[in-house]
N, C-alpha and C positions, 0 to 999 in steps of 0.2 A: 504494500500500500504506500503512494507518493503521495504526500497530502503535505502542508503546512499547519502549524497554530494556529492560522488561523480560520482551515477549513478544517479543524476536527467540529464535532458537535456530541454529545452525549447520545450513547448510545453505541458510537462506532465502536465495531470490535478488530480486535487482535487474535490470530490463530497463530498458535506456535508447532512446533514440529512433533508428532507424534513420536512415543519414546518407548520401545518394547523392552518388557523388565526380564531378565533371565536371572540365573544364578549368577554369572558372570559379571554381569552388569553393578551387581548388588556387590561378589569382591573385590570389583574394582574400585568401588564405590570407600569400601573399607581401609582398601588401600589407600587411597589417595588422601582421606580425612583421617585416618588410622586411628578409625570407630571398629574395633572387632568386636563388640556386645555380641553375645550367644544368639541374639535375639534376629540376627541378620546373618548369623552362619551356621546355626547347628540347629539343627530339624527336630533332632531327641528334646534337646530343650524346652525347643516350642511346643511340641504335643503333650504338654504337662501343662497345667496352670500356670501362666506369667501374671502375678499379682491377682487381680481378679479377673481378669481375660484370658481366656484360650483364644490364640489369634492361627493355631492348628497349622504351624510351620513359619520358617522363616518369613520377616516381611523386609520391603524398602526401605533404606533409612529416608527419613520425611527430609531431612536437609535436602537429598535428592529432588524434591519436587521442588525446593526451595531453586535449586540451580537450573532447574528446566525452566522455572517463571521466570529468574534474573533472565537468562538465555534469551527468552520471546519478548523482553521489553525494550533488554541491550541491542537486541536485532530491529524491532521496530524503531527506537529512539535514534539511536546513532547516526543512519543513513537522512533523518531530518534534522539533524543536528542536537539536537537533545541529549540530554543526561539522567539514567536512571539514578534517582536519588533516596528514596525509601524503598521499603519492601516490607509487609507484615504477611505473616500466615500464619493458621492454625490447619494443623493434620484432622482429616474429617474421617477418614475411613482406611484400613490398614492396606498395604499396596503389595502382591506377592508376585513373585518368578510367573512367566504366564502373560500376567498383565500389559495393557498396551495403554499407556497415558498420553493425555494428550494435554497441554495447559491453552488458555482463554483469555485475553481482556476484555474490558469492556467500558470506555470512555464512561469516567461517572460524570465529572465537573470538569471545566477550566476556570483560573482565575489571572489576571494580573495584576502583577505587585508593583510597586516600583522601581525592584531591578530586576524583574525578573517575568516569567509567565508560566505556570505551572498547570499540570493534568493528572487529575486522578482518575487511575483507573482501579476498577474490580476486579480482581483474578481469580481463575481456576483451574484445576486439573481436577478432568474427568479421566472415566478408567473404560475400558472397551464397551458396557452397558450401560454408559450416560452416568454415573455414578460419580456424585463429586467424591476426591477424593485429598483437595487438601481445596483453601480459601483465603481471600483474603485481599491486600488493598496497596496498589503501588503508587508511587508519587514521582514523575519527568518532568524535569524542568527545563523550558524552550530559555535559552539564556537571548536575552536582548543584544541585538546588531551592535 
């Protein structure tokens, strides 16, 4: 999408790259942030009680979705010149090997400041059944000429 600040309007959405979760994907995952919790590599673990959830096998680490939403906003901001500048989320639903996610925006407000012109947007990552599976709310800023 080629647009400027100041032809977004509320409403317009952002599609980011659909992201297939394997096993692999998940060690690689471990490795690079070097999170090895049981709970993202060991199967026996997880088919026992995790606190009070059975999540019945390893799941995604949630930062993972975290890095797929940075990915779709850095991608749409950058080529308008924009700068990803917040990011919030909450994990919605547990994400396993298998899975194919996909993350969302969706133009909530623009405002401008006086140095500046900012847009927020809604995010999401759904999972192959429309299933949100994490949420939440980013902030680009269109910096002033």
């Amino acid at each position: 999408m080629t647009t400027t600040f100041e032809k977004l309007n509320a409403g317009d959405t952002i599609a980011g790259p659909k992201f297939a979760v394997s096993r692999e994907s998940i060690r690689l995952f471990c490795d690079a942030s070097l999170d090895y919790n049981p709970l993202h590599l060991d199967d026996e673990y997880m088919n026992g009680d995790f606190g009070k959830t059975n999540f019945g096998g390893i799941i995604m680490h949630g930062m993972n979705n975290f890095g797929l939403i940075s990915r779709m906003i850095t991608d749409w901001a950058y080529p308008l010149g924009a700068v990803h500048r917040r990011l919030e989320t909450r994990w919605l639903k547990p994400v396993r090997p298998g899975d194919t996610i996909q993350p969302a925006g969706i133009v909530k407000s623009k405002q401008v400041a006086s140095k500046s012109r900012w847009v927020l947007i809604d995010v999401l990552v759904s999972n192959q059944a429309g299933e949100k599976v994490a949420a939440g709310e980013a902030m680009v800023e269109f910096p002033l000429d």
